[in-house]
C-alpha atoms as one frame of an Amber mdcrd trajectory, in Angstrom:
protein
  90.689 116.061 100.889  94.020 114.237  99.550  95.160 114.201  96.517  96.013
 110.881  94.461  99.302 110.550  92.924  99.511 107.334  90.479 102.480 106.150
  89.139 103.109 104.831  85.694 103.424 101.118  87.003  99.872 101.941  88.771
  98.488 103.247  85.559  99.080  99.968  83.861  97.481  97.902  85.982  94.429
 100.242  86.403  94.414  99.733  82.034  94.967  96.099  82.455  92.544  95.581
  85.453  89.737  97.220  83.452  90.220  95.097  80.161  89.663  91.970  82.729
  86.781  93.415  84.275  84.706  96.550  84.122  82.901  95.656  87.788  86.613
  95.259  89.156  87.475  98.682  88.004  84.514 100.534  88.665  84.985  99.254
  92.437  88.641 100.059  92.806  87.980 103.857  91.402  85.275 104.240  94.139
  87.316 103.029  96.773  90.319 105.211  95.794  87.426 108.117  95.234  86.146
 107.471  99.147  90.216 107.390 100.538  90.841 111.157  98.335  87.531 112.452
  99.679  87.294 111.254 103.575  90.667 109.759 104.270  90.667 106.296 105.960
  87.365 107.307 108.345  85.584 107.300 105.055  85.847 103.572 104.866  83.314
 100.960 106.584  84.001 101.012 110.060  82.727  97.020 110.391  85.380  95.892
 107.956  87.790  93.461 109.376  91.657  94.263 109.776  94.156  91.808 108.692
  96.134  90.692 111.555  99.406  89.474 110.298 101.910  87.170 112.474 104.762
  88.350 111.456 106.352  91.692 112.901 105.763  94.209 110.404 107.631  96.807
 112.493 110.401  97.292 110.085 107.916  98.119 107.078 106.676 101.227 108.087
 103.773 103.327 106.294 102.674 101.803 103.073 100.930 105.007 102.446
């Protein structure tokens, strides 16, 4: 199990995203619930990866 750090910048948008929409947020806080719970192996398996075409090498981990 991990635990979820959000910043203050996050926080914001998670207030502005669920003024927009309620469906939006309710998806995004399952999501986030499934990566704290079971990591990345928690997520759909047949879901496609985004294959960029640029070298991404220098970016490192986003996570």
């Amino acid at each position: 199990m991990y635990r979820i750090t959000a910043s203050n910048k996050f926080l914001k948008d998670l207030t502005l995203l669920k003024k927009r929409s309620n469906r939006d947020f309710v998806v995004l806080k399952d999501f986030i619930e499934i990566l704290a719970n079971e990591g990345h192996k928690g997520l759909n398996q047949n879901t496609n990866r985004i294959n960029y075409r640029v070298n991404l090498s220098d970016i490192g981990n986003a996570m």
